[in-house]
C-alpha positions as CSV (number, residue, x, y, z in Angstrom):
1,X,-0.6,118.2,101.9
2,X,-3.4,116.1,103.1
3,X,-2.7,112.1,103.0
4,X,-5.7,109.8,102.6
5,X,-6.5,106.2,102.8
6,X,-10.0,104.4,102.3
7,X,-11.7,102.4,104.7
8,X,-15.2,101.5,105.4
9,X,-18.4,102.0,108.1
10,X,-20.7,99.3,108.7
11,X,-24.5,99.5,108.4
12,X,-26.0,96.1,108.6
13,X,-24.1,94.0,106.2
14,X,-23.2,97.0,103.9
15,X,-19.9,98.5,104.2
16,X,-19.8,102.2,103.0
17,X,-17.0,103.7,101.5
18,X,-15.0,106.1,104.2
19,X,-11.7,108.7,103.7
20,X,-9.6,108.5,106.3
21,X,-7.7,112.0,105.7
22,X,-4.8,113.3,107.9
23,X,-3.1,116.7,107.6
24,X,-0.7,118.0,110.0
25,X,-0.3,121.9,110.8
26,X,1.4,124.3,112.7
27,X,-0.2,125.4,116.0
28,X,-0.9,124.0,119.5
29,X,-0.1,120.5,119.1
30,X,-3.2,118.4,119.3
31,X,-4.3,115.2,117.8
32,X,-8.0,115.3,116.5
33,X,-10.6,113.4,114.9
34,X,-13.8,114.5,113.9
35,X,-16.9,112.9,111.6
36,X,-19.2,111.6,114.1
37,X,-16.7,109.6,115.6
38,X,-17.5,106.9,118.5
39,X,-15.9,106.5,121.9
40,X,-14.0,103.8,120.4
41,X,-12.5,105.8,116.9
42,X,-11.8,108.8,119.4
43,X,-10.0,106.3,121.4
44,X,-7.9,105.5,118.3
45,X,-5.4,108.8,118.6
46,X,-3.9,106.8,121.9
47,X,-3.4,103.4,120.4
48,X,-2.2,105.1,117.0
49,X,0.3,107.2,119.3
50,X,1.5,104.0,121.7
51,X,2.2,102.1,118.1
52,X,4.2,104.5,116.7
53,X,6.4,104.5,120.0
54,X,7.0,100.8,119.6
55,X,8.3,101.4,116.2
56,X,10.5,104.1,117.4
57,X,8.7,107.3,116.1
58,X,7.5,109.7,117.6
59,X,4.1,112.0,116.7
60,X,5.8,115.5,115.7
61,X,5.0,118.6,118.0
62,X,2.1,119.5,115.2
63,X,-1.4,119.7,114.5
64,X,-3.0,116.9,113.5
65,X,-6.4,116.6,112.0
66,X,-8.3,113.1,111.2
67,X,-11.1,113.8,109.4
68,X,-13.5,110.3,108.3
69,X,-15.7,111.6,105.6
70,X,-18.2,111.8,104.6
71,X,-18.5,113.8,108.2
72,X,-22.4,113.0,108.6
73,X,-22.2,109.1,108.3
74,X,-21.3,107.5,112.1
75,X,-18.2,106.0,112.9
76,X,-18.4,103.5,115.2
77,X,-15.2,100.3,116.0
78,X,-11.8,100.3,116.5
79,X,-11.5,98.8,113.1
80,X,-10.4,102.6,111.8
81,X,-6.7,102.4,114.0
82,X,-4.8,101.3,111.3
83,X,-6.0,103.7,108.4
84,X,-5.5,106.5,110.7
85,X,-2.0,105.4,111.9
86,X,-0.7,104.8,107.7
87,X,-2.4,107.8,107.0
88,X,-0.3,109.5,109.7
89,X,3.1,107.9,108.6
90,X,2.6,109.4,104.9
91,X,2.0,112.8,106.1
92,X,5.0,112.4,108.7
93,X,7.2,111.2,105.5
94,X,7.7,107.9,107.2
95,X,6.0,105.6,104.9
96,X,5.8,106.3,100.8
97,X,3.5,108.8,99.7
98,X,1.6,105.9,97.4
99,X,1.4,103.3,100.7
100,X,-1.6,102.4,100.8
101,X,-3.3,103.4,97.7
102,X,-5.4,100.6,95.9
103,X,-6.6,99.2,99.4
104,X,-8.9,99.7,101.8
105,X,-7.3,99.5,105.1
106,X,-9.0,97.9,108.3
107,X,-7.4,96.7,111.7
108,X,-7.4,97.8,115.9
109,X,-4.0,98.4,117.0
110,X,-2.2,97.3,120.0
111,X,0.2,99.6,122.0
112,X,3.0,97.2,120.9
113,X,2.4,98.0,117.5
114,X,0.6,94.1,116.7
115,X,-2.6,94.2,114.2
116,X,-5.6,92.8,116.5
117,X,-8.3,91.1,114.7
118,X,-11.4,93.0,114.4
119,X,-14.8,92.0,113.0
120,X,-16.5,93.0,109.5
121,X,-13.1,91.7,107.6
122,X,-15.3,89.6,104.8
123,X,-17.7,92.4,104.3
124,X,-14.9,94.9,103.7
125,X,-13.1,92.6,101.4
126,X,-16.2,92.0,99.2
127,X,-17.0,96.0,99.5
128,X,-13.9,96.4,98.1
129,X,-13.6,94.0,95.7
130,X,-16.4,95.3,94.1
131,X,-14.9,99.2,94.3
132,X,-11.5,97.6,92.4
133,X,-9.8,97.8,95.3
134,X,-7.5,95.6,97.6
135,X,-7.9,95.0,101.4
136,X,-5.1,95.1,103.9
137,X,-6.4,93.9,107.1
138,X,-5.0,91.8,110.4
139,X,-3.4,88.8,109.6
140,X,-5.9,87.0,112.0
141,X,-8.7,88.2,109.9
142,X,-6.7,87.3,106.6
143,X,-8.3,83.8,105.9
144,X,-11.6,85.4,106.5
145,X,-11.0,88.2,104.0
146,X,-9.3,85.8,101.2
147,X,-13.1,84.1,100.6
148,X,-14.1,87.4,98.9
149,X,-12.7,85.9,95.5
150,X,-11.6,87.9,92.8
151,X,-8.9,89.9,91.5
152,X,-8.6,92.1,94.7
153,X,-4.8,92.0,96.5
154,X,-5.5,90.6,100.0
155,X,-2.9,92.1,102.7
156,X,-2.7,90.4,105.9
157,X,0.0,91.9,108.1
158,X,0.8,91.1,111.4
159,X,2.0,94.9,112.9
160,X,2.3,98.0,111.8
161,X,6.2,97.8,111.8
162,X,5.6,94.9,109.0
163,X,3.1,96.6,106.8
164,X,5.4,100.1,106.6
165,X,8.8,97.3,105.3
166,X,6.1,96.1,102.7
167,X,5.5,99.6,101.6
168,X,9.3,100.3,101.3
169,X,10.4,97.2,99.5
170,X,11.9,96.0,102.1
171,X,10.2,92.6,103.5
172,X,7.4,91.2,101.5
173,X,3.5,90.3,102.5
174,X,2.3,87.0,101.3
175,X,-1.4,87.3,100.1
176,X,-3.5,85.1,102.4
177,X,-5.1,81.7,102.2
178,X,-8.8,81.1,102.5
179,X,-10.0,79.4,105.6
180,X,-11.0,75.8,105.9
181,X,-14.8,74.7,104.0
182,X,-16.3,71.9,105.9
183,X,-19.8,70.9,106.4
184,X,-19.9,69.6,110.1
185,X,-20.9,66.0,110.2
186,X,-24.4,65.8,112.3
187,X,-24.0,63.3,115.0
188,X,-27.4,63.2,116.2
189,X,-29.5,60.9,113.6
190,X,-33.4,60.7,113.4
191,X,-33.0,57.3,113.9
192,X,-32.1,57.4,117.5
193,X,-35.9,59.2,118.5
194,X,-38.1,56.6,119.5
195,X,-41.6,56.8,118.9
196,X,-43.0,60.0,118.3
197,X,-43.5,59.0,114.3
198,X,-46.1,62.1,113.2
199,X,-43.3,64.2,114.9
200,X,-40.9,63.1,112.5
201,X,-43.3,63.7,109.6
202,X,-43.7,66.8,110.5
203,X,-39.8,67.6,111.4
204,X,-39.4,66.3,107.3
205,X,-42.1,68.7,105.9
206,X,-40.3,71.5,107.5
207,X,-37.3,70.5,105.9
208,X,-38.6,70.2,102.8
209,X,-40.4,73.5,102.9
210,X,-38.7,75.6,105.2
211,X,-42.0,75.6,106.8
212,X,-42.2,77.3,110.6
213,X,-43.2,74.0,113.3
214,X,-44.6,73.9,116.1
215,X,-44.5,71.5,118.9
216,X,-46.6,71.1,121.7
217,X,-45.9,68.4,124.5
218,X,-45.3,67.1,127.7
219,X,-41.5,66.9,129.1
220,X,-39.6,64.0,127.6
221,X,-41.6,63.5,125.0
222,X,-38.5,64.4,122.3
223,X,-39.4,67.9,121.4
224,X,-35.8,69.4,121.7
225,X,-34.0,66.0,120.9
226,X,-36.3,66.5,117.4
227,X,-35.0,70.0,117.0
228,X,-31.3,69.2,117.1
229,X,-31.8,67.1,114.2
230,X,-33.3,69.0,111.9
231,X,-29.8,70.2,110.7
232,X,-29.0,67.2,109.7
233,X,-31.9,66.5,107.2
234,X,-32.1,69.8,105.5
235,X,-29.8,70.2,102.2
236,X,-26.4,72.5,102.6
237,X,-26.2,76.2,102.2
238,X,-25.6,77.3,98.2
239,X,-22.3,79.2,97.8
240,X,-24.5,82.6,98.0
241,X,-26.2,81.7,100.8
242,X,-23.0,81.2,102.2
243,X,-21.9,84.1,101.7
244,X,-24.7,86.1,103.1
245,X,-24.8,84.3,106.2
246,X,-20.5,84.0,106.4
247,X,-21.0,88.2,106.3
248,X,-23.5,88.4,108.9
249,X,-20.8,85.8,111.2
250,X,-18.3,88.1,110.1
251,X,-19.7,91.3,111.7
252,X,-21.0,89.3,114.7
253,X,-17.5,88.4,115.2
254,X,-18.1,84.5,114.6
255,X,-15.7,83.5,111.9
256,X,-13.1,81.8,114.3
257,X,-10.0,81.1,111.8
258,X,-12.1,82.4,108.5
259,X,-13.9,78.8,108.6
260,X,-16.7,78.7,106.9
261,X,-19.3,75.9,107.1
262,X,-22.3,74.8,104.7
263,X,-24.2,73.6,107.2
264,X,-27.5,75.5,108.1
265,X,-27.2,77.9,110.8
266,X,-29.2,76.5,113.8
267,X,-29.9,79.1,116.6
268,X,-31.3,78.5,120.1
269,X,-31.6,81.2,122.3
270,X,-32.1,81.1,126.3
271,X,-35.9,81.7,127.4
272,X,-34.5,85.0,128.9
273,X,-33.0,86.5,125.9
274,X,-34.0,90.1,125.4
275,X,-34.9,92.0,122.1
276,X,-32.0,93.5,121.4
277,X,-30.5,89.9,121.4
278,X,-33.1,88.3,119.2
279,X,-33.4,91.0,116.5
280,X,-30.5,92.8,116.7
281,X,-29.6,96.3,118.5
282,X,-27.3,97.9,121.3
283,X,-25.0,100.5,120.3
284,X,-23.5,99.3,117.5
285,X,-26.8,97.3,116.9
286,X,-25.0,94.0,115.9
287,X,-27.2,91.4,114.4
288,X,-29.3,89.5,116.4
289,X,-30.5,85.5,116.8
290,X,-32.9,86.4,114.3
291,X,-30.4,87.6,111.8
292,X,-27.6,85.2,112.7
293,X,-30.1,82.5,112.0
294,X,-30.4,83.9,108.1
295,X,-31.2,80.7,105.8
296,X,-31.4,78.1,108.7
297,X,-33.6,77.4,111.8
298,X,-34.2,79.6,114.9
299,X,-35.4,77.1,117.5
300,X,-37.2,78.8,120.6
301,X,-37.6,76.6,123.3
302,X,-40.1,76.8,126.2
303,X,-41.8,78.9,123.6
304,X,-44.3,80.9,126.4
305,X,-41.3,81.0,128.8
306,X,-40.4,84.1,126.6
307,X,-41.1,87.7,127.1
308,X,-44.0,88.8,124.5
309,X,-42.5,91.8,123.1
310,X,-39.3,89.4,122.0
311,X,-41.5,86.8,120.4
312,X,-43.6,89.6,118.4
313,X,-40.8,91.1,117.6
314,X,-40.5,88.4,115.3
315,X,-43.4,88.6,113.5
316,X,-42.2,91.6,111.0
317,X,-39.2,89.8,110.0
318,X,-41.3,86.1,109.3
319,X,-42.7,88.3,106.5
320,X,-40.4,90.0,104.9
321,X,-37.4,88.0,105.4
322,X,-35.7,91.0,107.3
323,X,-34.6,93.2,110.7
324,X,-34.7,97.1,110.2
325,X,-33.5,98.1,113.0
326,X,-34.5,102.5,113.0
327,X,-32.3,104.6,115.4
328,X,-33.1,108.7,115.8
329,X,-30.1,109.3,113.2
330,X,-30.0,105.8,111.1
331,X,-31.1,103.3,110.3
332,X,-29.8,99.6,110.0
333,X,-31.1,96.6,108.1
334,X,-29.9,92.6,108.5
335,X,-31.4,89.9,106.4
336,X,-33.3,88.0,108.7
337,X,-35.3,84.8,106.8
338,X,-35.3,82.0,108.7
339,X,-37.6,79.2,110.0
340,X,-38.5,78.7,113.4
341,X,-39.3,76.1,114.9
342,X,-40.8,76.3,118.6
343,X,-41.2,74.0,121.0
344,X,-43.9,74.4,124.3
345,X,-45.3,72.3,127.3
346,X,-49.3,72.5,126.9
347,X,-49.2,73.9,130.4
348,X,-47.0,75.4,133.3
349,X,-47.4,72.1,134.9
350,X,-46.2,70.4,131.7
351,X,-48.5,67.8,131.2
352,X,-52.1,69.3,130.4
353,X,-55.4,68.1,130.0
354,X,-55.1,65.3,127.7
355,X,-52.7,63.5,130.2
356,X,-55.0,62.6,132.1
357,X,-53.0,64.3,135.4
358,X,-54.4,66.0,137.8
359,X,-53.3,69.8,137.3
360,X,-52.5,71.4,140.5
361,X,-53.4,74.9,139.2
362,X,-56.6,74.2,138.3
363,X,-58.3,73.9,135.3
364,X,-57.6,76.7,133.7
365,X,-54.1,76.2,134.0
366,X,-53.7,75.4,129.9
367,X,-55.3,78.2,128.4
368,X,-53.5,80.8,130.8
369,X,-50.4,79.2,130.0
370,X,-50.9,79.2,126.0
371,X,-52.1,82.5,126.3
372,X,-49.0,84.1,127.3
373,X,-48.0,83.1,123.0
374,X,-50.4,85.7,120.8
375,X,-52.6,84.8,118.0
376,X,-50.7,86.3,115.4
377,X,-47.7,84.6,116.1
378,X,-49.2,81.6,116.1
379,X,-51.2,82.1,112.7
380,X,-47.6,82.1,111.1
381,X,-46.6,78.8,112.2
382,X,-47.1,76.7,109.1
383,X,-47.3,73.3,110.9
384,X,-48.4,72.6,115.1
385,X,-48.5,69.1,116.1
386,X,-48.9,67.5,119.6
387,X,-46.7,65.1,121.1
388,X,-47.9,62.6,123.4
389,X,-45.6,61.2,126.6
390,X,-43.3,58.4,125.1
391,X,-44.6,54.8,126.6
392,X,-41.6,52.8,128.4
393,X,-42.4,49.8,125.4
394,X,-41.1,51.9,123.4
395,X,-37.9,53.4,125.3
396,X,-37.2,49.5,125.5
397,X,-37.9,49.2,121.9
398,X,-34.7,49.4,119.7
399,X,-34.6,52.1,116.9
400,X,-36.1,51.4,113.8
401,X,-37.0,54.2,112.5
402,X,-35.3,56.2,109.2
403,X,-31.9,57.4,109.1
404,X,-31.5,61.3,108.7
405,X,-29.3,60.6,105.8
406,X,-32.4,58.7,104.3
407,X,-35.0,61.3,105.1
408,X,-32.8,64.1,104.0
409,X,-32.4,62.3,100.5
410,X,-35.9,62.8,100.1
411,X,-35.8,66.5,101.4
412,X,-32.8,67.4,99.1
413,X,-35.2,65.7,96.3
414,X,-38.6,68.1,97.3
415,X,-35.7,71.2,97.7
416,X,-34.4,71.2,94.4
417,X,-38.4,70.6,92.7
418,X,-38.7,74.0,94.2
419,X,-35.6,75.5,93.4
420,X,-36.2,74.3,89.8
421,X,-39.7,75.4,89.7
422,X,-39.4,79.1,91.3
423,X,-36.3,79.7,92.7
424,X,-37.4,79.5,96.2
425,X,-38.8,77.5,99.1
426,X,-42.0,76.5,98.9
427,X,-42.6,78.5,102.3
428,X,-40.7,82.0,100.7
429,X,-43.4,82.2,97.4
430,X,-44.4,85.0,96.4
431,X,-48.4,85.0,97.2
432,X,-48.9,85.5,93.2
433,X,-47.0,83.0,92.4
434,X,-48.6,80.1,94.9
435,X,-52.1,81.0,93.4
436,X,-50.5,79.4,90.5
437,X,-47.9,76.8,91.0
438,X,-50.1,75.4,94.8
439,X,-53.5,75.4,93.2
440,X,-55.1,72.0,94.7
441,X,-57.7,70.0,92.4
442,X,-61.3,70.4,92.6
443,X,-61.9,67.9,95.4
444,X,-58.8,69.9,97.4
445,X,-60.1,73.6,96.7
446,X,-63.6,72.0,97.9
447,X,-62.3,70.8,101.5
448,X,-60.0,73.5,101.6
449,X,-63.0,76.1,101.5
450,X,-64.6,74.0,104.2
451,X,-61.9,73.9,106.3
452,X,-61.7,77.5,105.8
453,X,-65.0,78.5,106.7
454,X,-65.4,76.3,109.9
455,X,-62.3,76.6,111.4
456,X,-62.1,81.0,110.5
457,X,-58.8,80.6,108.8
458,X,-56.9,83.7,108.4
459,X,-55.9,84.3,104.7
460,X,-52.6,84.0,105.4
461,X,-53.1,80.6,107.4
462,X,-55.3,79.7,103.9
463,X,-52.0,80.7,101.9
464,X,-49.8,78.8,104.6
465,X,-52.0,75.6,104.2
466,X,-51.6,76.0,100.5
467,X,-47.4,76.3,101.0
468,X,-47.5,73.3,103.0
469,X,-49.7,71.0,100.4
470,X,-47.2,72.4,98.0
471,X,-44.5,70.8,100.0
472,X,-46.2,67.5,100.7
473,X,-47.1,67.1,96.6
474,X,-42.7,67.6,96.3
475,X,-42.3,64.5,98.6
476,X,-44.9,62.6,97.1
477,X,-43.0,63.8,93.3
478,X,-46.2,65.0,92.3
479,X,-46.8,67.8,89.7
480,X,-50.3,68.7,91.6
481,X,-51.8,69.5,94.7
482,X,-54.2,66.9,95.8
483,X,-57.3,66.2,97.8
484,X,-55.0,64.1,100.4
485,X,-52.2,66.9,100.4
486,X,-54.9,69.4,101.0
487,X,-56.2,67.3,104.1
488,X,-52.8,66.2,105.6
489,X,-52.1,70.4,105.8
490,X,-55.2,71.2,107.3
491,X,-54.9,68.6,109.8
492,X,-51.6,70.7,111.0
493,X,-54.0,73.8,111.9
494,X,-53.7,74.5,115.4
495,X,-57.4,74.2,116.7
496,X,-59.1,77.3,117.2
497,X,-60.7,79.1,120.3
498,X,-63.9,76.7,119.9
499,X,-61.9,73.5,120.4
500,X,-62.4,72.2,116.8
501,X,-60.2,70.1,115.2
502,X,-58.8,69.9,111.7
503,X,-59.7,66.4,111.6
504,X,-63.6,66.9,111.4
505,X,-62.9,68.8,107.6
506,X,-61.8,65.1,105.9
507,X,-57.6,65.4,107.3
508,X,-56.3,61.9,108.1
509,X,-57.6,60.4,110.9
510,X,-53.5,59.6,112.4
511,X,-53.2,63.2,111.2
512,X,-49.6,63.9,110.2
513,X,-48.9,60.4,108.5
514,X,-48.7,60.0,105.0
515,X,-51.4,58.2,103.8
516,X,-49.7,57.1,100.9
517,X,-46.4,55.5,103.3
């Protein structure tokens, strides 16, 4: 007799079907588990044999076999314990011979017997939701698990000891709760920056868009104080991109309690944070900054400060919206579409030429630092502004500027005219489809083509111009691009290597403000 019990291995977000299947024979005694299992599943056989000790049984003077099929697919976690160990009590006649079938069973145990949390639990639960299945899994990960929805029986013991009495009708398992929905109340209001005006035109287009920003100024000027508040203007997460990004949180181990939030994730990585950590990778390769920042903003401050292979590394998934990450015998793939917005001194000295400071490392100080960020990775940055130093009038000034709740009315407003109008941010269209729904009138396309041919635009910084026009006609509740959207996204163009400026092709001469406000 062979007892089985299904579980699951995690690619990326996908959880694939596993058999976790047990038979015990005569012979030398041994306990052995084979199909490509990790140090961590081998490791199972001595937490499986402690928990059955601190229930009072004993592993019989047998053979056992664990076989996790399919054999060729990795096994990698310590998620697999508790499917082993129930698999082990059938065959032993300890547990009911139909324990555990109709679930899915996921959990680490403890040498006490206890269920220890483990990570993947709202993954498994929609996996097997969707397989007509039920999940039995730690009662810490319960709350997590009971967001899957459905029909699907939700288990959520607390040991080993407790799950076995539910299988024998002897103490009953409650089906779990989901964990608490709230959508974190932003503290840090737009108001509060002072100054700094075209910034906060800029920080709203984003918004609006989903548009990647770029922000270039001397220390204090506001650049990071901006950042953090960008979360507070852009519209809460739909329930499926919820989900997506609650999965990816789940296998990253960040679901504390099951909470979930609808708040944009907001990521913001140390300077010194290495590939692995921004894409995703390591041994297990967990998701990354990139990945965990899925539907929200990845803000990279002291943008030149990191390594160039980690900020490249980000240029694949600014385009596709995704992180394959390829190993010799897999390979794993994590939704990855975010928007980033970066934020730089124009110089190692912080200040740079337009201060008007002397630079102590001479004059070519500013280019050497700048050039440490490559061209490409600049070309996809929809918007690049420069802050000047904020004047001490107007530190001493009291705040007048727009509430966040204000400015994210009229964000939520431009959001749902694209959502309405493709299904999509304006900065996630299809090329096909922004040759159709961005086309600018005749006076637009006209400066447009100027500004294309003086400045050498790249065709995709020509489409990203025409994504961020799109966005500025949705604020302005306009059904068509015009001349004055076209120009206000050109003036947004970094300048190229000859020092020209956006502003000489007809932009706004206080380029960045609305010249219809």
């Amino acid at each position: 007799m062979v007892a089985e019990i299904s579980t699951f291995a995690f690619q990326g977000v996908e959880a694939r079907p596993v058999a976790v299947q047990v038979q015990l024979t005569g012979g030398q005694p041994a306990f052995m588990i084979v199909g490509l299992p990790d140090k961590a599943v081998s490791e199972a056989k001595e937490r499986v044999r402690g928990a059955l000790c601190a229930v009072g049984l004993g592993l019989p003077a047998k053979r056992i076999t664990v076989n996790l099929a399919p054999a060729d697919l990795p096994k990698e976690g310590s998620h697999y314990d508790l499917a082993i160990a129930l698999a082990v009590l059938i065959e032993m006649g300890a547990a009911p011979h139909d324990a555990g079938a109709g679930f899915a069973v996921m959990g680490e145990l403890g040498l006490d017997g206890c269920i220890a949390p483990v990570a993947g639990a709202l993954p498994a639960a929609v996996a097997a939701n969707a397989m007509g299945l039920g999940l039995i899994c730690p009662e810490a990960s319960g709350k997590e698990a009971a967001w899957a929805g459905g029909d699907a029986d939700i288990l959520a013991p607390r040991s080993l000891i407790q799950l076995v009495n539910h299988f024998k009708g002897t103490q009953a398992l409650s089906a779990p709760t989901p964990g608490a929905l709230a959508r974190e109340k932003n503290e840090r209001d737009l108001a509060d920056v002072k100054g700094q005006e075209t910034a906060k035109r800029a920080l709203e287009i984003a918004a609006a868009g989903g548009h990647n920003l770029l922000m270039v100024g001397p220390p204090g000027a506001g650049k990071s104080m901006l950042a953090a508040r960008l979360p507070g203007l852009m519209p809460p997460l739909s329930a499926p991109e919820m989900l997506e990004i609650s999965m990816i949180q789940s296998l990253a181990g960040l679901l504390e309690g099951g909470r979930l939030s609808r708040s944009r994730p907001f990521r913001a990585p140390h300077h010194s944070a290495s590939m692995a950590a921004m894409i995703g990778g390591g041994a297990r390769a967990k998701p990354g900054e990139a990945s965990l920042a899925h539907h929200g903003v990845l803000f990279l401050d002291e943008l030149p400060e990191f390594s160039a292979p980690v900020l490249d590394s980000l240029r694949q998934p600014l385009e596709t919206g995704d992180v394959l990450i390829a190993r010799a015998n897999f390979h794993v793939r994590y939704p990855a579409r975010f928007q980033v917005v970066a934020a730089m001194n124009p110089c190692k000295c912080g200040f740079g030429r337009a201060s008007g400071r002397a630079c102590g490392r001479g004059p070519n100080c500013e280019a050497v630092y700048q050039s440490r960020i490559s061209g490409p990775l600049l070309d996809r940055m929809d918007i690049a502004i420069d802050l000047p130093a904020v004047t001490a009038a107007e530190l001493a000034a009291p705040p007048d500027g727009e509430a966040s709740e204000t400015v994210a009315a009229r964000v939520a407003a431009a959001r749902a005219a694209q959502i309405d109008r493709s299904g999509r941010t304006n900065a996630a269209l299809e090329d096909a489809t922004l040759t159709t729904v961005a086309a600018p009138d005749a006076e637009g396309a006209a400066l447009l083509a100027r500004a294309a041919d003086a400045m050498t635009l790249s065709a995709r910084a020509y489409t990203r111009i025409l994504r961020v026009a799109r966005t500025l006609a949705d604020l302005d509740g306009e059904d068509a691009v015009r001349r004055r959207h076209v120009a206000e996204a050109v003036s947004y163009r970094r300048r190229d290597s000859d020092g020209v400026r956006p502003a000489a092709f007809g932009a706004p001469a206080n380029a960045g403000v609305n010249p219809t406000r």
